[in-house]
N, C-alpha and C positions, 0 to 999 in steps of 0.2 A: 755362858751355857743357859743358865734364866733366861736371860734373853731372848735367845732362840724358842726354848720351850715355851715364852709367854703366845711370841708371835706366831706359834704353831698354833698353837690352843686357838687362838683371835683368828686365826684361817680359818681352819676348820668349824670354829660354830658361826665363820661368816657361810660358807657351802652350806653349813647344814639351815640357816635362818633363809639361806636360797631359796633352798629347796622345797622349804614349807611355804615360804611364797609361793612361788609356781606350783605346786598343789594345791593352793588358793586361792590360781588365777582362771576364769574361761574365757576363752578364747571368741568373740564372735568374728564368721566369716563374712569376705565382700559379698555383697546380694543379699545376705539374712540381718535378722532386727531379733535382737536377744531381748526376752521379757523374765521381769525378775521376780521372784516369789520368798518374799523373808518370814519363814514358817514359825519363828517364835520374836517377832516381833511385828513389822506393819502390814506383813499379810502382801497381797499382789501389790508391787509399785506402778501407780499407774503411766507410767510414760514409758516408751519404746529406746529400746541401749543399739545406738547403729553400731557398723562395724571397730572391732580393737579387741581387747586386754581389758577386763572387768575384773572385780574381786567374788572370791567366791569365799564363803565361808564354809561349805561342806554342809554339814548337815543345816545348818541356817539356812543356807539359801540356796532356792530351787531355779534353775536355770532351762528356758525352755528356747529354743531356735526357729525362724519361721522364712519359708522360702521368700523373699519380697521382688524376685524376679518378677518377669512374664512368664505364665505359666500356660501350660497348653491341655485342655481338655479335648481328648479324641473320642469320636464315637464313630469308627469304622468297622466294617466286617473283619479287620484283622488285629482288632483288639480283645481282649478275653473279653471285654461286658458285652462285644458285637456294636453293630451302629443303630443309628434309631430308626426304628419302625413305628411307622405313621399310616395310619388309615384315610384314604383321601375320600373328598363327596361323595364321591360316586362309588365308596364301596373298594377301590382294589388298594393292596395290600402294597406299599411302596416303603423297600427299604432305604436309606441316605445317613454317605457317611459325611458327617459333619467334626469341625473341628473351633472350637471356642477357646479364646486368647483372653487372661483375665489374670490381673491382681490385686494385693493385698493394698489396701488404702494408706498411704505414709502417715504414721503416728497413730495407728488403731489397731496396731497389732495386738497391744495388751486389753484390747475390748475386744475383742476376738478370743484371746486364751480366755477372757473371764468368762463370755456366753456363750462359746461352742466348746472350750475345754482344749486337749494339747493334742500332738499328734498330726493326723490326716481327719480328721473329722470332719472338718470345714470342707476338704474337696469332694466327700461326699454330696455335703449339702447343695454346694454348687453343681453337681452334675445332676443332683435331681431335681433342683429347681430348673437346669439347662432346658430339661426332656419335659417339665411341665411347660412353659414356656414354648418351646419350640414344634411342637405336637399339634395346638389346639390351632396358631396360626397357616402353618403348612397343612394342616389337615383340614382346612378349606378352601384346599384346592381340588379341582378335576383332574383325573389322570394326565388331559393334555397338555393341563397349566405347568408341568412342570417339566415338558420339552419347549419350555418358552423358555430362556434366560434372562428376557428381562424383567418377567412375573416372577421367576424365581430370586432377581435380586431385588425387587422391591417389596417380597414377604420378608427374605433375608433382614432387609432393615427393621422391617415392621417387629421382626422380633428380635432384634438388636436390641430395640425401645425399650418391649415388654421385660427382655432378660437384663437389661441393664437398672431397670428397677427395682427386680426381684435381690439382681445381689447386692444393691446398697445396704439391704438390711445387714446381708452378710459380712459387713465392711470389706466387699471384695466389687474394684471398678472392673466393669467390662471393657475390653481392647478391641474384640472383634469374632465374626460369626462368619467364618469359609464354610459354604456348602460346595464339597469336593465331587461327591458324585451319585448318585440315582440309579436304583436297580426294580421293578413291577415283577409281579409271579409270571413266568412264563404262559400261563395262559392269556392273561392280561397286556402281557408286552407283545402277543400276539395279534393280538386284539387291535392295539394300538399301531402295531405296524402297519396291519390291511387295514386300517380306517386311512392312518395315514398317503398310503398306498392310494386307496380311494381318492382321498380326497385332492392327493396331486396328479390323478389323472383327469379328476375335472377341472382341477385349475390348468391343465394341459389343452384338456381337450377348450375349454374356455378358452388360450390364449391364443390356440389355434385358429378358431372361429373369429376372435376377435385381427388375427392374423390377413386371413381371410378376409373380412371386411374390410381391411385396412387397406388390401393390395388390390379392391376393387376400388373403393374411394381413389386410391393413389392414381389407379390408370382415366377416371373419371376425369379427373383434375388433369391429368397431365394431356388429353383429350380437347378439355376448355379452354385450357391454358395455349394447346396449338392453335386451337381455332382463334381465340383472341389476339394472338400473334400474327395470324395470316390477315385480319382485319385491320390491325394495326398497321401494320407492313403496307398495305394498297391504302388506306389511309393517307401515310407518310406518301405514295407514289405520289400520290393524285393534291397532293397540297405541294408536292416539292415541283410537279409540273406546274402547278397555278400561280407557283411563287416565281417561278421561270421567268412563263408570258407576262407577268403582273412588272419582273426586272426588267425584259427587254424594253418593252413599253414603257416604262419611266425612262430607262437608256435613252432610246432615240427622243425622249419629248425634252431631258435633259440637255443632249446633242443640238437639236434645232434650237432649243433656248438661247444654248452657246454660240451656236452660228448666229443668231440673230442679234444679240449684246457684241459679239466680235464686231457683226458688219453697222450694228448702229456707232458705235465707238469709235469706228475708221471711218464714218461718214462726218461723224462731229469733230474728229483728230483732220480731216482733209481740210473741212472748212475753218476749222482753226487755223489750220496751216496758210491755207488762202488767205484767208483777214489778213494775217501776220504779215505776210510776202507782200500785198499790195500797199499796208499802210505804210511797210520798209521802203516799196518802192518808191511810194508818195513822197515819202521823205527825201529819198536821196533825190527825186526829180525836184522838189522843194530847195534841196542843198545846193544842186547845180545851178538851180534858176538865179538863188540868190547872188549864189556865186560869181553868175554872168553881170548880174545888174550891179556887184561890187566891181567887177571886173569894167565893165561900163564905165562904173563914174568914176574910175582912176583915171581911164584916160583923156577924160574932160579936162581931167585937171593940169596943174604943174607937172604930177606924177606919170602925164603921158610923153612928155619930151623925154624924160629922163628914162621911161621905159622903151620907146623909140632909141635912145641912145645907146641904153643898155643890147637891145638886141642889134644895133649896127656894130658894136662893138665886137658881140659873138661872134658876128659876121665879116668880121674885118679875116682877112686871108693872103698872108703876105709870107713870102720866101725869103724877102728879104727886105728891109727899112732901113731910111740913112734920117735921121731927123738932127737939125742943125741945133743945135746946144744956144747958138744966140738968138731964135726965134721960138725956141721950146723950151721949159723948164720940166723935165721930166719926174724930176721929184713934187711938183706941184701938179697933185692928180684933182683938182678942182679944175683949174686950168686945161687941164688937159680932154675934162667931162665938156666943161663947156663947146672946147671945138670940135667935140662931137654931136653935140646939138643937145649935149642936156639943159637944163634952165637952173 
């Protein structure tokens, strides 16, 4: 039974030691940076407590929270301050609602509680350094200058520059200057329409004229342009016939050339041929000659019996032969040349 009551007792002042914890805890959320102030000892801590669970002591220490987002400052006609009104060069009275994207510097939150103090103070300051800033640059501009967009965005940066200087001091960076939209007093925007009106009927009636001109030039040109084409054209006739007569006449002069190489070629191919034929004939008349005068001296000789013989033998024509075997040896064809008169 002790037992139990110890371990009750050991519960209970563990809940209760809980809960004086957590009433000595704060809390910082994601996006804020917690600055600490230990009012009976070191005074401001100078460094920034990101997001968690920090200890609080209660009346020791003072605990202040700071947006560390991107933060957006509007100055439109449908915000309660209205949006900025700016006086241009020339006098008219142009309202623009503008919107500026700006924050707190990482790790200078706690210089910021120290020189500006806790709260929304600082967004003050930033919105009236915004309007100083942004005022004096826009507001050297002409009414017209700011149906231009791209004068209007290259003031926009020009005072990107100047406001992004201004809130270094504030330890707040600049992110960005959207000028959203432009409104003139009605007499003025009046004003501006019929000038404008104006002045795009001269550039009308200008592009007109220069229209005009253009469609006279065009037919000018297109006029010279025929004519040069018709000269061209007979031009081209009268060289394409010159080129003609100038073909034919080398034709026929090529032609006769031809004919004339053909018939000198067949006159030198003839008497080629003649040489040829008569020296062949020479020849064979020379082969024959010899031939006789060989044929000649055979039969001076021994060789003319034998050739006498030979041809009486050709000539021998008989139906029928009895030759006696004991006056003739017929297998002795020497014997048998001789009586027929060979030698």
């Amino acid at each position: 039974m002790k037992i139990l009551n110890i371990l009750g007792y050991a519960v209970l002042v563990g809940v209760l030691l809980a809960i004086v914890a957590w009433m000595h805890v704060v809390k910082v959320e994601v996006g804020q940076t917690g600055v600490l102030t230990e009012e009976w000892g070191k005074g401001l801590i100078q460094k920034d407590f990101p997001p968690g669970y920090h200890l609080d002591l209660g009346p020791l220490h003072s605990w202040v929270k700071f947006d560390t987002t991107v933060q957006t400052l509007s100055m439109t006609k449908h915000d309660a301050e209205g949006a900025l009104q700016i006086k241009s060069a020339d006098g008219a009275n142009v309202t623009m609602d503008v919107t500026v994207k700006y924050q707190i510097k990482p790790g200078e939150c706690w210089i910021l509680r120290k020189e500006l103090g806790i709260g929304d103070s600082y967004k003050i300051k930033v919105r009236n350094e915004a309007i100083d800033a942004l005022r004096p640059v826009f507001g050297a501009m002409i009414t017209e200058d700011f149906y231009n967009p791209n004068l209007r965005e290259a003031k926009a940066k020009e005072a990107a520059r100047v406001l992004s200087q201004r809130l270094s001091g504030l330890h707040v960076n600049l992110v960005q200057i959207l000028v959203r939209d432009l409104s003139f007093e009605k007499a003025y925007e009046d004003q501006i329409k019929g000038k404008a009106l104006a002045q795009q009927d001269v550039e009308v009636n200008r592009a007109q004229r220069e229209a005009a001109k253009f469609a006279g030039d065009t037919k000018k040109i297109e006029a010279e342009t025929e004519a040069k084409v018709l000269v061209i054209k007979s031009q081209l006739e009268k060289d394409k016939r010159s080129l003609t007569a100038d073909n034919e006449k080398a034709i026929e002069s090529l032609t006769a050339d031809g004919a004339k190489y053909v018939t000198e070629q067949k006159a030198d191919a003839d008497l080629y041929a003649a040489q040829k034929q008569a020296l062949a004939d020479l020849l064979i008349k020379n082969a024959e000659a010899k031939g006789q005068e060989l044929r000649q001296k055979a039969l001076q000789g021994s060789g003319a019996s034998n050739l006498i013989a030979l041809e009486a033998a050709r000539n021998l024509k008989f139906d029928r032969i009895v030759l006696s075997t004991l006056d003739n040896n017929i297998l002795d064809i020497v014997d048998l040349a001789r009586k027929l008169g060979a030698k």
